[in-house]
Structure formats: C-alpha cells, structure tokens
N, C-alpha and C positions, 0 to 999 in steps of 0.2 A: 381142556387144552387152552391154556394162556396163546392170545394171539398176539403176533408183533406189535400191536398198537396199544396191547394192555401193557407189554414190557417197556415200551417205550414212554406210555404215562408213570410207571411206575419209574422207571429211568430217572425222569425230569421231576420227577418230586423229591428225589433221594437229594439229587444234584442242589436244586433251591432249598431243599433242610440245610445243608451242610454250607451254602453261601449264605444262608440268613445266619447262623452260629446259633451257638447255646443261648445265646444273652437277647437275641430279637426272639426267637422263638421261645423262651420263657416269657418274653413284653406279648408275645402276640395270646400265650396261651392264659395271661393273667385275663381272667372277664372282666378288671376294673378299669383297663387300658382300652381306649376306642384308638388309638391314633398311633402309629410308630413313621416317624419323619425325618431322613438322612439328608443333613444339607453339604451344601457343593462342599463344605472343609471335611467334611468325615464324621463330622458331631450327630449323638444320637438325640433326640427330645421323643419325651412319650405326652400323651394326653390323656390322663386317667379323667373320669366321670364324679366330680364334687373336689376335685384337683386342680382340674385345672391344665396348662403347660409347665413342662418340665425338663430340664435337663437330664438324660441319662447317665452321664456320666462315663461314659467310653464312645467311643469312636471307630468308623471303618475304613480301615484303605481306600482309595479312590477305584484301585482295581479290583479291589471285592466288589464293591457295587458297582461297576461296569457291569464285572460279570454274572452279578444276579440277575441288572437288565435285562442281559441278554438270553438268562436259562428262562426269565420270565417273560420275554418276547417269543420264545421259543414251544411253551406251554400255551401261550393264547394263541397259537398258530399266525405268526408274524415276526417280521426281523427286527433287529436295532442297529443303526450302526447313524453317520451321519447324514445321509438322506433321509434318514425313518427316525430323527433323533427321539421322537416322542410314543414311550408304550404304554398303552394302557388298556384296564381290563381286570375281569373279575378271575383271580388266581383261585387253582383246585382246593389249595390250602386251605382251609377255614372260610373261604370264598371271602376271601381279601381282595379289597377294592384296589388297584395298584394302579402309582404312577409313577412311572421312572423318566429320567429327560439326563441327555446326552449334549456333549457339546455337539454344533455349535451354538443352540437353543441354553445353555447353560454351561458355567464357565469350568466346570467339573459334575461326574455323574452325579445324581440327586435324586433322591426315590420320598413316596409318600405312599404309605398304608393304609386306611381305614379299616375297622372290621365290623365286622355288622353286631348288632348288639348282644351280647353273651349274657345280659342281667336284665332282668323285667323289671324297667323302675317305675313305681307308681307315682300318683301325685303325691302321697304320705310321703315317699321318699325327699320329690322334691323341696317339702315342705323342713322334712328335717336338716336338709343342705343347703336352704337359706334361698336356694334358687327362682324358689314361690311362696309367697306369703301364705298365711290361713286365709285372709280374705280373700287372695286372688284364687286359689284353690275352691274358694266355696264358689267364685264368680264362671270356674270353669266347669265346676259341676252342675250349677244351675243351667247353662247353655245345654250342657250334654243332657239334661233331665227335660228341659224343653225344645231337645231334639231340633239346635240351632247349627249352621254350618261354623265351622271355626277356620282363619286363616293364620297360621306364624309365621311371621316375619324375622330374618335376624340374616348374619353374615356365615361369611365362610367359616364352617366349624366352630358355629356359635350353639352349637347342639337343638336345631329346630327339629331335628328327624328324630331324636330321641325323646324331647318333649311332646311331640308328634305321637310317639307311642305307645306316652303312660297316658295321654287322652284316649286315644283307642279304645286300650284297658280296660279307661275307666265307663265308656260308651258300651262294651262288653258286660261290663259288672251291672250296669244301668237296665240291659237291653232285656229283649225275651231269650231264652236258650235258643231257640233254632235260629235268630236271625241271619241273616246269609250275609258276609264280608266279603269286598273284592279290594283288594289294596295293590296299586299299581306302583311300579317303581321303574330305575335304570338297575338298581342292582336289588337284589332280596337283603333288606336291612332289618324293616319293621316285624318285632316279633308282636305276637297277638293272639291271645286264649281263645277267640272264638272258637266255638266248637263246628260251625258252617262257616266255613273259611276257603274261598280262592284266593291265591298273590300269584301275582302274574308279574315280568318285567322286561323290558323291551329288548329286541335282538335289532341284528343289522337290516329286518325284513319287516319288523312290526314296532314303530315309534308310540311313544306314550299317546297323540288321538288315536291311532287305530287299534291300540287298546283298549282306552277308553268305549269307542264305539262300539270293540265286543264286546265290551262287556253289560252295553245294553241287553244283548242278548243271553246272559249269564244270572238271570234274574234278581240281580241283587237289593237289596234290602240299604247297604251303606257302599258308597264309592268312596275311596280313599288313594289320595295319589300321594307319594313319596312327597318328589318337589313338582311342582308344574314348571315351567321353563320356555314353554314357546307356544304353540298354536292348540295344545290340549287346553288350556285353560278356557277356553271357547265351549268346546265340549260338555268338562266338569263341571260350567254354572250351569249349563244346561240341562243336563244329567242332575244337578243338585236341584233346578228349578222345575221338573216334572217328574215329582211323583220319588226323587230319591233324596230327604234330606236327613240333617243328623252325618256328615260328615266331616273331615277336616283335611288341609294339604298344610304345604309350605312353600314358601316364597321368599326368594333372596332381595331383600330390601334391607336400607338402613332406617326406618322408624317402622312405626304402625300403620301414620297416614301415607308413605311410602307405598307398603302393601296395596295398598288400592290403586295408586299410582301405579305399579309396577303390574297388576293385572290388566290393568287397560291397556297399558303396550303390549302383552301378551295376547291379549283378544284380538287386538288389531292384524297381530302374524296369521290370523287365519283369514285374511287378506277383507276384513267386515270394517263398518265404520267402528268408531268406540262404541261400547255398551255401560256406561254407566250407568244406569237404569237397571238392568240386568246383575250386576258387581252388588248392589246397592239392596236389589230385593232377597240374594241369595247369600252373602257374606252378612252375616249377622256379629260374630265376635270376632276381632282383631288382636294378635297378640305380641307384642317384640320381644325377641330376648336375644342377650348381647354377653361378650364374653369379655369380662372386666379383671382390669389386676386381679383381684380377690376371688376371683369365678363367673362363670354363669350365672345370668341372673334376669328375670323378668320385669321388664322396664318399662310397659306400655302396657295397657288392656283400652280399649278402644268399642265401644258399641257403634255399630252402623247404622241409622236410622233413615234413613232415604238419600235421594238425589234430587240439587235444583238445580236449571242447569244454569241462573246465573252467579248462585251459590256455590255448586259445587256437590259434595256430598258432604252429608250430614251429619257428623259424626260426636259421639258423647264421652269424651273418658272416663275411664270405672277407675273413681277415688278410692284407694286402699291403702 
C-alpha cells in the first residue's frame, strides 16, 4: 500500500522533471557535466570536467524557474517566496546540490546545480587533461605512498573536491584492502572504491566537528573531510595528529600559502589561540588549483616543513 507521503514524493518529482525540461535533464544526466547554472537573464551555462565553462545555448523563462524554486523548496521541506528568498539543499534527483535565489536577494529567479561526481577520475586522468603534470602527479603519489596529510587549496568551483577524489583513489589503490574510510562532507559528492568505507554528512543536528568527533569512535584508519569551513578544522589536525594520518581535505583559499593562512582562522573558531605548530606538524603537502581561461589547472604544490614563530611557517615549493 503506497502511503500519502510516497505519492506525494513521487508527486514532487514528476512536477521538477517536467520544470527542469528535456534539455537540463539530459545536462544533469550527462556524467561529464558537474555544474548546470541559470542566471537572472534565463541563459543556461554548463560546466563539464576537462571543459571547462560553457554556454548552453538556450535559455528559461524567468517563471519557469520561479517555479522550479519553488517545487524545489517544496521537496526539501521549505517555502520560497520573498521573505525565504534563499533555497537550498540536497534534491531527491541524482542528490543535486541546489541553489535557487528569488528577488529581492537577486534581480530575477537564478538557480545553481552541482551534482556529485558520476565519473571516477583518477590522477592518469588528470594528467591526460593537462590539469596535472607527470611530475606533480609523481609528487602526489609519493605523499600518498609516505602516508603524508595533503591540503587543496583553490576557489569557488575550482574543482578541489573532485581532485580530492582521484587522491582518495589513489590512497585506496596504495592502501591494504581492508583499510577502514571515513569521508565527511555537507553533501555526499566524493566517490571512493574502498571496500571499508563509512561517508557520513552533516544534517541540521550534526555539523561537520560532531562528525568528526564520532568518528573517532568509528575506528577509522583514514579521516577525510569534503571541505573544512569553520571550527572542524580544530578536530581534523587533531584526529590527523594522533594516530590517523595519510589523509586529505579542502580549503577555500586563493594560493597554497593562503591554505595555511585560512586554517588558522578556522582553528581559532573553535574559540583556541592559533595553532601553528599543530598546522605545521600535520599538513605535509599543499596543493592549489585554479580555474583558468583554458581549464583547471594545478598551480602550486607547496611542502610544509615546520613553524618559526618569528619566521613564520616554513615552507618549500615542489619545482615541476
């Protein structure tokens, strides 16, 4: 017996197939598209992987995508209108990262899609797409083979979480079979062969630290956070400096030595002095990658070598 809550999920899905059209949901259903992005004129832009940004080439009414917002405020259990102009949230759909914004926050409806990765890229990959050199590639492998912590640095859909992934991988391919993976996020993006595998990601009840903290109790082997973003980062060196290393996260910076910078104001949200000391003994390799006319591309590799504190921290660039 279907209950009113299953017709009504299924309701609300029929409803956003038929407002996304043929033409976004073939972009959503393509695995080489991560990104589908409606701005305030109607213009569609896709972001495929070794692509780049790109124009679609058609366009949606301004009241289609009202009313997508709102069948998609409506699915995550929340309204849209102009007090609530802002909805966001992981759609049933292919668990698409959604952001819709409503006047008066924007001067016509605007939506942005993410989708979590549909294609396992490795570093061979990246190497083929210009995105990684062969040296930096060997310089990443070498870290993951001496089970060093790794940080990537880069910008807003600069593809850190996806290059985040094919390191995993490659830490998986490295690893023993049974090692146990805990990979925390906001939304489930990072895919990952291990075959002892928890992913966990945060609700309105449990933020990435008190994830983090259980999953001390999760016995794991490798901690892995999507991005860090505020007071987990406290945690994860922590968790990386006793007894769990051999992982990697991401961090929204503009360089490498940025990265370092930008964990130390994170450390401090968990209301402690700075820890550079701490940043210093547990970040071993630094990485940036940045999204350029021509592509994605990996711009920085950075070794960490200690902290002084009238120096600073220590740091070596890896020449490739």
């Amino acid at each position: 017996m279907i209950s009113a809550q299953e017709i009504q999920e299924r309701r609300l899905d029929e409803l956003l197939r038929r407002q996304l059209g043929p033409r976004i949901l073939a972009a959503l259903a393509d695995p080489r598209i991560t990104d589908v992005l409606v701005n305030d004129d109607g213009r569609v832009w896709l972001e495929a992987h070794g692509k780049g940004l790109y124009e679609a080439g058609f366009a949606l009414p301004a009241s289609q995508v009202e009313s997508l917002i709102g069948t998609a405020a409506a699915a995550l259990n929340t309204v849209a209108n102009a007090e609530h102009p802002i909805v966001e949230g992981e759609l049933p759909i292919a668990r698409i990262r959604f952001e819709g914004l409503l006047p008066p926050v924007a001067r016509r409806p605007c939506i942005a899609m993410r989708k979590p990765a549909q294609v396992l890229y490795t570093l061979d990959d990246y190497v083929s797409d210009g995105i990684v050199s062969a040296a930096q590639a060997e310089v990443f492998r070498e870290a993951i083979r001496r089970r060093q912590n790794i940080a990537i640095g880069g910008g807003t859909g600069s593809g850190k979480t996806t290059l985040g992934g094919a390191l995993i991988n490659e830490m998986v391919a490295f690893s023993m079979p049974g090692e146990r993976y805990v990979i925390i996020e906001d939304t489930l993006e990072i895919q990952c062969r291990a075959q002892n595998l928890v992913q966990l990601h945060t609700s309105e009840h449990a933020d990435l630290t008190r994830l983090v903290r259980a999953t001390m109790r999760l016995r794991p082997d490798r901690i892995i956070i999507g991005e860090v973003r505020g007071a987990e980062a406290l945690a994860l060196l922590k968790a990386w400096a006793t007894g769990h290393p051999g992982g990697v996260t991401t961090v929204h910076a503009n360089s490498a030595r940025g990265v370092l910078t930008r964990l130390s104001s994170l450390v401090q949200e968990a209301g402690v002095p700075p820890q550079p000391e701490l940043i210093a003994e547990t970040i071993h390799l630094v990485a940036f990658i940045a999204r350029m006319p021509a592509g994605r591309r990996v711009t920085e590799l950075l070794r960490v070598e200690g902290f002084e504190p009238r120096e600073g921290f220590r740091i070596a660039p890896v020449e490739v």
